[in-house]
TITI-530339 format. One record per residue (C-alpha): residue in three letters; residue number from 1; x, y, z. Coordinates in steps of 0.001 Angstrom, whole numbers, m for minus. Each point is the difference from the previous one (the first is absolute). Layout:
BEGIN
[Ala; NUM; [X; Y; Z]]
...
END
This chain:
BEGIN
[Unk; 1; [0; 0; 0]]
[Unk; 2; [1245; 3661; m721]]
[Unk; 3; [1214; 1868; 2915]]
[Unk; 4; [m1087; 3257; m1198]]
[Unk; 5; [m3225; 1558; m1140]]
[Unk; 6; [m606; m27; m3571]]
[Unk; 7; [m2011; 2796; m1033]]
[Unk; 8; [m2951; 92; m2550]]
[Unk; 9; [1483; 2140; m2607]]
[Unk; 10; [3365; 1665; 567]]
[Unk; 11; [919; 3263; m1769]]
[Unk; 12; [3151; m370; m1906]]
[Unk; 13; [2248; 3379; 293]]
[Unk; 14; [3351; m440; m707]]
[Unk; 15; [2906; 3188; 12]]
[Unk; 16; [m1120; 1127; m3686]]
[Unk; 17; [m3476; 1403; 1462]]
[Unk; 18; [2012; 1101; 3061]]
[Unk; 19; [2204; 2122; m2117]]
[Unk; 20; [m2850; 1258; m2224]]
[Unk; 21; [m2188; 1309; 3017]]
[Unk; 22; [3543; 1462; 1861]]
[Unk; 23; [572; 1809; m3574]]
[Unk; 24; [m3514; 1233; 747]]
[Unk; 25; [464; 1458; 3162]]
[Unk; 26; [2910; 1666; m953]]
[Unk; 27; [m1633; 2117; m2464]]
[Unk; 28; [m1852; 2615; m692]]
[Unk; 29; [m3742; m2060; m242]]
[Unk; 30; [m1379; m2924; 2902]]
[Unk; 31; [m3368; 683; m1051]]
[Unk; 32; [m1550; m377; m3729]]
[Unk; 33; [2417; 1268; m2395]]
[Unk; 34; [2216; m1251; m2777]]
[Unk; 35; [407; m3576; 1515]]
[Unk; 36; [m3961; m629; 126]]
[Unk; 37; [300; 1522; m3722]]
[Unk; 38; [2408; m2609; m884]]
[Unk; 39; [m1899; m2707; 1353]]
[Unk; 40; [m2755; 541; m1692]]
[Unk; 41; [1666; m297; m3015]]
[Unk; 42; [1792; m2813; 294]]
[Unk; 43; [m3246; m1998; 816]]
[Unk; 44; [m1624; 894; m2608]]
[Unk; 45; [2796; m677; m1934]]
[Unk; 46; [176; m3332; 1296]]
[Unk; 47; [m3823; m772; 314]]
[Unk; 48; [m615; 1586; m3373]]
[Unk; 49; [m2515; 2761; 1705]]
[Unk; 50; [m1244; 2384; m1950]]
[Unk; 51; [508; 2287; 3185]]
[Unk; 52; [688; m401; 4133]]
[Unk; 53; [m454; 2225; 2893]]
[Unk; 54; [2077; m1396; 2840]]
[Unk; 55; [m2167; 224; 3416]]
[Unk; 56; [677; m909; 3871]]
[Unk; 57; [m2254; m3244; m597]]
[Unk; 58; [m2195; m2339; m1934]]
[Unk; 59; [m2828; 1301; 1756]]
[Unk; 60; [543; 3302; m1047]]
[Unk; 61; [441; m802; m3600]]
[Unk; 62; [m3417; m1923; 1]]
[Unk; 63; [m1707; 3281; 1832]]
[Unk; 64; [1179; 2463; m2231]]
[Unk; 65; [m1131; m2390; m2856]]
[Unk; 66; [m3048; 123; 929]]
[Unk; 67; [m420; 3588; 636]]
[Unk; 68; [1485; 593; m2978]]
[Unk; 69; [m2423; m1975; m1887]]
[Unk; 70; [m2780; 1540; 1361]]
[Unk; 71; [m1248; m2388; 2011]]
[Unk; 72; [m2217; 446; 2934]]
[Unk; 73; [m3426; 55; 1933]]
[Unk; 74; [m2629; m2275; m1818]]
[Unk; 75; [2751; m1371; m1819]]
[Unk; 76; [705; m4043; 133]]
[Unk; 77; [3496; m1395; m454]]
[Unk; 78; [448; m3851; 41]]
[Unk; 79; [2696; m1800; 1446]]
[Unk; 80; [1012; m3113; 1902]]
[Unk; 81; [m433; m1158; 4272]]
[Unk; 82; [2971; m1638; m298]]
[Unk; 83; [2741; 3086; 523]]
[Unk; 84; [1000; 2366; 2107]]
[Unk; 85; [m2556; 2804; 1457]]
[Unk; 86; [2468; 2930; m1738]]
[Unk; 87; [m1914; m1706; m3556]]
[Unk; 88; [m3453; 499; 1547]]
[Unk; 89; [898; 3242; 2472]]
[Unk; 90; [961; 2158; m2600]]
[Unk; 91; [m3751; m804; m1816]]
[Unk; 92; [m1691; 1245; 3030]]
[Unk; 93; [2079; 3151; 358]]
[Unk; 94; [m1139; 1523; m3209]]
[Unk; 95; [m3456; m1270; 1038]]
[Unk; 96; [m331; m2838; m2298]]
[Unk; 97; [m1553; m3565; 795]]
[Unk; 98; [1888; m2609; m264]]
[Unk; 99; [m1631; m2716; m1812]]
[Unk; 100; [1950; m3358; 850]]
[Unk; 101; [502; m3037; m1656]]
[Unk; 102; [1209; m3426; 331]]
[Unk; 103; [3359; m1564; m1477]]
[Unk; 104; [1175; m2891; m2464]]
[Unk; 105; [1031; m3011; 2314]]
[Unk; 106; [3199; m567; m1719]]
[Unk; 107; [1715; 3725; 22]]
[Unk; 108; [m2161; 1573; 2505]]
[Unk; 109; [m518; 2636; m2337]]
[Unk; 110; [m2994; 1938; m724]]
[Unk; 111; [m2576; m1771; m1860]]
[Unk; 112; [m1050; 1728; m3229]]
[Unk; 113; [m3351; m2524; m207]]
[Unk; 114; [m716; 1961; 3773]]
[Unk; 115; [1050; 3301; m1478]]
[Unk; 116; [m2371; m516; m2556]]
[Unk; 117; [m3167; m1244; 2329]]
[Unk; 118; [883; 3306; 1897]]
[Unk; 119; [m71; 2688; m2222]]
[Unk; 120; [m2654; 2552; 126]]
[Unk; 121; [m687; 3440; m1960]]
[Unk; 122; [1843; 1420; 3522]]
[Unk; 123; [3099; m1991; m786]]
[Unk; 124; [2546; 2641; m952]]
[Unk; 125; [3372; m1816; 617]]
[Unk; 126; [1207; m4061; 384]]
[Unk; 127; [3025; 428; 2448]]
[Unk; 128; [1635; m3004; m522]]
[Unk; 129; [2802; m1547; 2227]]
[Unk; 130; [3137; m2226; m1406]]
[Unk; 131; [m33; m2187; 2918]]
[Unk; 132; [3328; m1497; 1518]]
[Unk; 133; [1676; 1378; m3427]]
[Unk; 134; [m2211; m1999; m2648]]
[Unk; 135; [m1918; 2355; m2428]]
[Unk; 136; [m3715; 247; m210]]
[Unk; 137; [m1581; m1600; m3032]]
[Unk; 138; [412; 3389; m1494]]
[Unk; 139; [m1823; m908; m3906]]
[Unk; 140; [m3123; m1341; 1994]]
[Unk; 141; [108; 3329; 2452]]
[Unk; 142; [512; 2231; m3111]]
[Unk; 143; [m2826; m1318; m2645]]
[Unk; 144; [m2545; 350; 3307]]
[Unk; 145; [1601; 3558; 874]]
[Unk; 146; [1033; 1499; m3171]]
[Unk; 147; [m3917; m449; m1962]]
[Unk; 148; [m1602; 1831; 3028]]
[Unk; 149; [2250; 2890; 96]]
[Unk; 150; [1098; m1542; 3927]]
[Unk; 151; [3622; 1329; 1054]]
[Unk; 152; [2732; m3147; 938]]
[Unk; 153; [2115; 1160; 2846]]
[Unk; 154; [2587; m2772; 586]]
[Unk; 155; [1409; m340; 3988]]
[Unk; 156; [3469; m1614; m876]]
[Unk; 157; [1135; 243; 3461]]
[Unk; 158; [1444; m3666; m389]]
[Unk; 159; [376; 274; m4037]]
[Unk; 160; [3549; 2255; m714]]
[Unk; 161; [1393; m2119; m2414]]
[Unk; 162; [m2952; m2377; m1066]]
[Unk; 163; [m1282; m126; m3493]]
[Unk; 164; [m2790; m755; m2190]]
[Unk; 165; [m240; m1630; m2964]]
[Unk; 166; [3588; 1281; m376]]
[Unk; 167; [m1240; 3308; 889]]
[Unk; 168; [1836; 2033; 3173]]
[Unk; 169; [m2621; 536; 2599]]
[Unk; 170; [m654; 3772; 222]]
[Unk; 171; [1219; 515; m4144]]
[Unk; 172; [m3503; 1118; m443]]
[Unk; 173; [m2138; 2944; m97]]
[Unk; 174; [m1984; m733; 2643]]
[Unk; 175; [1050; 1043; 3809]]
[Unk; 176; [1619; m2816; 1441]]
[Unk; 177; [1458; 489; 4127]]
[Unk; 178; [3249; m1730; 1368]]
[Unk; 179; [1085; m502; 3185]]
[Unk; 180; [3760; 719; 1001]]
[Unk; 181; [m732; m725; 3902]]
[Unk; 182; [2815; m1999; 1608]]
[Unk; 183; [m1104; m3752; m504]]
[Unk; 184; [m692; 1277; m4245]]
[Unk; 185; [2593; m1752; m2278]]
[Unk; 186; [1148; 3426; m516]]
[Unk; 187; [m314; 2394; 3021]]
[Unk; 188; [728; 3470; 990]]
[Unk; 189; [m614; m858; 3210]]
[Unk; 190; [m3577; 1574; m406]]
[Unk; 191; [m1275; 1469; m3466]]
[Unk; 192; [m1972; m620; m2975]]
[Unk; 193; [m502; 559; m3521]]
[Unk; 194; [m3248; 1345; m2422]]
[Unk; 195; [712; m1012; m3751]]
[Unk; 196; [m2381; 550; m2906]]
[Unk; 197; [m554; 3037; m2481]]
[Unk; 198; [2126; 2837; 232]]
[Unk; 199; [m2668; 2361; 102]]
[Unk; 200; [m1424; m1816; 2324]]
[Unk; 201; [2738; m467; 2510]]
[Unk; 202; [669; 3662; m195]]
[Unk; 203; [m3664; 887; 1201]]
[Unk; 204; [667; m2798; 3000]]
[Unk; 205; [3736; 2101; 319]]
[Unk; 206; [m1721; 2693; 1056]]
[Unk; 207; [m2634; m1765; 2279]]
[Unk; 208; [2948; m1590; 1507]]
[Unk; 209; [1305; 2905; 1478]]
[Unk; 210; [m2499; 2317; 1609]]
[Unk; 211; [m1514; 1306; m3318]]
[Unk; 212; [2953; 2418; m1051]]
[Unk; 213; [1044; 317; m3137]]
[Unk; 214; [3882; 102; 724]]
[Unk; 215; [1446; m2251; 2347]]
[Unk; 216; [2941; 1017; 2313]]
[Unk; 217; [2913; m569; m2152]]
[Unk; 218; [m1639; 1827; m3124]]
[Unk; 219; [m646; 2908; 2565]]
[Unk; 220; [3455; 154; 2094]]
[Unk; 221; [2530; m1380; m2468]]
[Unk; 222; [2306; 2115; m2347]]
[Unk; 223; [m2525; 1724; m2299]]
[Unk; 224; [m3056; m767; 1961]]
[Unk; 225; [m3069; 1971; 1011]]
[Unk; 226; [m1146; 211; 3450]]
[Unk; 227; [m3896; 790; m1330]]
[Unk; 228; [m2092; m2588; m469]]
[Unk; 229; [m3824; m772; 195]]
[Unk; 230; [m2386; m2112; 1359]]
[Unk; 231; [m1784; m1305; m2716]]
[Unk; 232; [m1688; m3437; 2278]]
[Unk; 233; [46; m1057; 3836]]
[Unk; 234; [2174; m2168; m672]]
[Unk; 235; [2151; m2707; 2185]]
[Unk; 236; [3430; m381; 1066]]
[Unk; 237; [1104; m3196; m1164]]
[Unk; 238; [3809; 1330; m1627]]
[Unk; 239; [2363; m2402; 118]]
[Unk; 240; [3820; 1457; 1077]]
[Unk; 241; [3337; m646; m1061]]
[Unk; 242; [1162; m1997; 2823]]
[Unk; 243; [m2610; m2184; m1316]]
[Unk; 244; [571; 458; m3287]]
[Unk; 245; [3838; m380; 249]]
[Unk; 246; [m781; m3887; 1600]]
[Unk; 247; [m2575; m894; m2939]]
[Unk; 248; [2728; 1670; m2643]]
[Unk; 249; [2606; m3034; 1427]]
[Unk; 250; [m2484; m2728; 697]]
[Unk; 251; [m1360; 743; m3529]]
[Unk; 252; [3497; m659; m1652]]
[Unk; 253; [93; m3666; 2077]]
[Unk; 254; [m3201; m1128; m537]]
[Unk; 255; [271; m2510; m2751]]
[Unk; 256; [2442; m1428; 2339]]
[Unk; 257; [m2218; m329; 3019]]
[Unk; 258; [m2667; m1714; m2189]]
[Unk; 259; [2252; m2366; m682]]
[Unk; 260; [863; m1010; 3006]]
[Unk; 261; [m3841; 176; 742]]
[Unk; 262; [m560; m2503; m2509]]
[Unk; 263; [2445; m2451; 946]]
[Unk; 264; [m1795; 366; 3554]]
[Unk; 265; [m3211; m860; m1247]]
[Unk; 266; [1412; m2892; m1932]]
[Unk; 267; [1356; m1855; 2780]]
[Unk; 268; [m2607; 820; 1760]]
[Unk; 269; [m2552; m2057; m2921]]
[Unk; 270; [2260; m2740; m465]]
[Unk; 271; [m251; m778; 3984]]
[Unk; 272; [m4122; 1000; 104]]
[Unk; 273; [m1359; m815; m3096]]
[Unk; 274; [332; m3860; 467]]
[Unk; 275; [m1622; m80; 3409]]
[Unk; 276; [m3914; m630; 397]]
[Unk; 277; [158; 2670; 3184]]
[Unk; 278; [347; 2535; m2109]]
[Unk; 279; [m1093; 2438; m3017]]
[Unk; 280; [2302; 1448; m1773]]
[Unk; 281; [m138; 3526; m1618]]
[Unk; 282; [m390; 285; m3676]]
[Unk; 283; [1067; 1922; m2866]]
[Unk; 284; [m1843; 161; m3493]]
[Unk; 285; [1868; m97; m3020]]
[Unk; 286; [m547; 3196; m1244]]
[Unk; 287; [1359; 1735; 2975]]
[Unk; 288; [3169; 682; 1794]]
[Unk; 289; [m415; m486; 3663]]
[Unk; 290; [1855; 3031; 2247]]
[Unk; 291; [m199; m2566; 2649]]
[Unk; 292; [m758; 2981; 3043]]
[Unk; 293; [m1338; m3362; 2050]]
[Unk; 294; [433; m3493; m145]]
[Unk; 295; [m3645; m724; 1621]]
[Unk; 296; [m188; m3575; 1288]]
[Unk; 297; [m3606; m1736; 187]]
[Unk; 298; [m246; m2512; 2630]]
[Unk; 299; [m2429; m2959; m571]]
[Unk; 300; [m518; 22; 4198]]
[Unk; 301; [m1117; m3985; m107]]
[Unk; 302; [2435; m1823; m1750]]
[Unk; 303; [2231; 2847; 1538]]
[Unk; 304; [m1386; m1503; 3653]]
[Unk; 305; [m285; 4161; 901]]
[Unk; 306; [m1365; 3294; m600]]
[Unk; 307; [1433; 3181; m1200]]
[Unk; 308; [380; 1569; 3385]]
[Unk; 309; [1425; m2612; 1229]]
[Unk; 310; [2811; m373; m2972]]
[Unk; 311; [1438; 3350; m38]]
[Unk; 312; [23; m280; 4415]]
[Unk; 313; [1748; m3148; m649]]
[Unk; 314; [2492; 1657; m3012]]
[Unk; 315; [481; 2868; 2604]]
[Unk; 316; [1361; m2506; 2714]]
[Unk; 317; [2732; m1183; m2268]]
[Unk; 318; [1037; 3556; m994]]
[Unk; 319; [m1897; 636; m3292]]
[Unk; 320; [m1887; 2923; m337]]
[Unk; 321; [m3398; 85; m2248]]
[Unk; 322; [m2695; 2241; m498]]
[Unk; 323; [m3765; m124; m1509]]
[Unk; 324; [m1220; 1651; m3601]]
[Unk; 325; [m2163; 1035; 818]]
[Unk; 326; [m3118; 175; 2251]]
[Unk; 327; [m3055; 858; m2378]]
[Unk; 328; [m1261; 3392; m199]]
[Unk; 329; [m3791; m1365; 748]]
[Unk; 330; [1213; m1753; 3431]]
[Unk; 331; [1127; 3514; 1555]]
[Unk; 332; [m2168; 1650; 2163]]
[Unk; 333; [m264; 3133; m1657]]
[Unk; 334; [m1332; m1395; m3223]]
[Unk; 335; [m1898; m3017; 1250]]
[Unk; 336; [m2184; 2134; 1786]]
[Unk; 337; [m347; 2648; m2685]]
[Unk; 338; [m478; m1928; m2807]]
[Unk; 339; [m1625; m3190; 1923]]
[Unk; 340; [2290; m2129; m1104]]
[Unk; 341; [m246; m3829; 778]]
[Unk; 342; [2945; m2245; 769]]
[Unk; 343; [m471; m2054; m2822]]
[Unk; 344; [m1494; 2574; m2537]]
[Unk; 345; [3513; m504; m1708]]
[Unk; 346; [612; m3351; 593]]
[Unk; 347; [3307; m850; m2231]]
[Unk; 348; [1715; 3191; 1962]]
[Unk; 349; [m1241; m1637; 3331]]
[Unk; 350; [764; m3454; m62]]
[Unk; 351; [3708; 709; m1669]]
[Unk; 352; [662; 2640; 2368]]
[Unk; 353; [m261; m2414; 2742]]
[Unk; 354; [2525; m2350; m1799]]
[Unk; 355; [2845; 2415; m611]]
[Unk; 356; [3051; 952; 1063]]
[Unk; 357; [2800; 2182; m1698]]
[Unk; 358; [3101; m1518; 788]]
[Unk; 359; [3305; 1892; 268]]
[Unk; 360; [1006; 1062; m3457]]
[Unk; 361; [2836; 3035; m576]]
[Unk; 362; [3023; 273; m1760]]
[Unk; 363; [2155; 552; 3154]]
[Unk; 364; [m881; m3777; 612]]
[Unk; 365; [2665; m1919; m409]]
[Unk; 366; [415; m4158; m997]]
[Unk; 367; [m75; m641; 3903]]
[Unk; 368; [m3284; 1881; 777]]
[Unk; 369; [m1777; m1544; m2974]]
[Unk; 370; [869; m3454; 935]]
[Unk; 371; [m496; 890; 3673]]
[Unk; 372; [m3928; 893; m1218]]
[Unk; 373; [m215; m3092; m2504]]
[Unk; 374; [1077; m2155; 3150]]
[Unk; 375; [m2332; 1653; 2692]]
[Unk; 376; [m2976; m593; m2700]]
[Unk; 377; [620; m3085; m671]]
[Unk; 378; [323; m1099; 3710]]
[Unk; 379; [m3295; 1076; 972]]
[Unk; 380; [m1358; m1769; m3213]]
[Unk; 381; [1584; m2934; 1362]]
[Unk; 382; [m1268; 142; 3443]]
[Unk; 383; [m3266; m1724; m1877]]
[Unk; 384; [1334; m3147; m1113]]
END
């Protein structure tokens, strides 16, 4: 058994982003300036945006989209119960309802037959989320979406990196959100990003930063302006280059850290997929995985346990875990607003009581990969 804690999902920082963020400091800018700037580019660069706004989260990015599609009381937007309440939240702070719907049993994705059962002549937006890293069934999403005149807003919290149908996820027009918090595969420690149409992305610039139509640097840098107006009441949601200087490194390393992600999840299928105990997760041939979470799903009988009792038992040998994620229609909040049922969703519930995420980063090395493969399989031997 390991004699230290293993932890969920490392960050790996190594003395490059050290440098980068110490070259910050030392100069003239720590909040957004040229750094963010560069960011931005070089995402969209790599992600084949048409355009990206650089925010201090995910959350943010999927507000402002929102607000700056127009979206708001009397207004439906559809998503999925199974992801985290930042998806739903930001609905109900522009005074939206949430209109949820169940997932496909094999990627836990939203399910575009549900998205279809649910739309109304409210539904102004399908907020779909690319869950543990696998992309959405995108086509089915679009030809229900795209007919109506309905807005796609894509949360790719767990998707930098994924693709579809050998497309980048955020490469198109529509707003799509990502998530640089410090478990991400690429993180700024906290942060986010808003792709989609330059024009677009320019109105959510300015909603991103209290409504002014100059940001600091363009007002207090060499040949700036200090007037500016307030043309919305807007947020503050800027991302700065402390931040900025991280994602600029952890940007430049990432095709390396998805490798070693990969080979992760690899060993982790050649020791799980053979055993009855367990279901595997999947990916469909038309997508790259990003592989944010390896989620394990527990058969609990021929396992001889329950969930609970799996990641206690993981936790005793040293392995941490955690749970993605507890549906949106089991909080308290929305159960009792919305009346929500239990089983109302019923793929979401009964595989949310199955899975795990088990430790997956590419600080782990060959030891703490074997060391999970070995505490698995011990419990799933406890059985026989």
């Amino acid at each position: 058994m390991r004699s230290n804690f293993l932890p969920f999902s490392p960050p790996l920082i190594g003395e490059e982003e050290i440098d980068e963020v110490v070259d910050t400091l030392r100069s003239d800018w720590i909040t957004t300036g040229p750094k963010t700037k560069r960011f931005e580019a070089e995402f969209a660069r790599r992600f084949q945006a048409p355009a990206a706004l650089a925010l201090n989260s995910c959350t943010a990015a999927l507000h402002t989209a929102l607000m700056g599609l127009g979206i708001g009381p009397g207004d439906e937007v559809i998503t999925t119960t199974l992801t985290f309440a930042a998806s739903v939240n930001v609905i109900e702070h522009v005074g939206a309802r949430p209109v949820l719907v169940d997932v496909e049993p094999d990627t836990l994705n939203i399910d575009p037959a549900g998205v279809e059962r649910a739309i109304t002549p409210k539904t102004k937006a399908i907020l779909v989320v690319h869950y543990a890293g696998h992309p959405v069934d995108l086509e089915a999403i679009r030809a229900l979406a795209e007919p109506r005149g309905i807005a796609i807003i894509e949360d790719a919290a767990h998707a930098v990196a994924a693709r579809y149908k050998g497309r980048p996820i955020g490469s198109g027009n529509n707003p799509t959100a990502f998530s640089f918090y410090a478990t991400k595969n690429l993180t700024t420690a906290e942060g986010g990003m808003l792709t989609g149409e330059p024009e677009f992305v320019e109105r959510c610039r300015v909603l991103s930063l209290h409504g002014m139509n100059r940001d600091a640097w363009k007002r207090y840098g060499q040949g700036g302006s200090w007037y500016y107006e307030v043309v919305a009441p807007g947020f503050k949601y800027n991302m700065t280059d402390l931040q900025a200087a991280l994602g600029l490194v952890q940007l430049r390393k990432l095709e390396v850290m998805q490798q070693r992600r990969c080979q992760i999840v690899a060993a982790y299928q050649a020791a799980f997929g053979p055993l009855e105990a367990f279901q595997t997760p999947v990916a469909r041939p038309e997508v790259d995985h990003a592989w944010h979470l390896y989620v394990l799903r527990l058969w609990p009988k021929r396992l001889g346990m329950e969930r609970d009792r799996f990641i206690e038992e993981l936790k005793s040998r040293n392995i941490g875990t955690s749970v993605h994620f507890i549906p949106i229609h089991l909080h308290p909040y929305y159960r009792d607003k919305y009346g929500y049922q239990p089983h109302d969703f019923p793929v979401a519930l009964d595989n949310f009581q199955r899975m795990v995420s088990l430790p997956l980063s590419p600080r782990m090395t060959d030891q703490d990969t074997a060391d999970v493969i070995e505490a698995v399989l011990e419990l799933a031997s406890l059985r026989a």
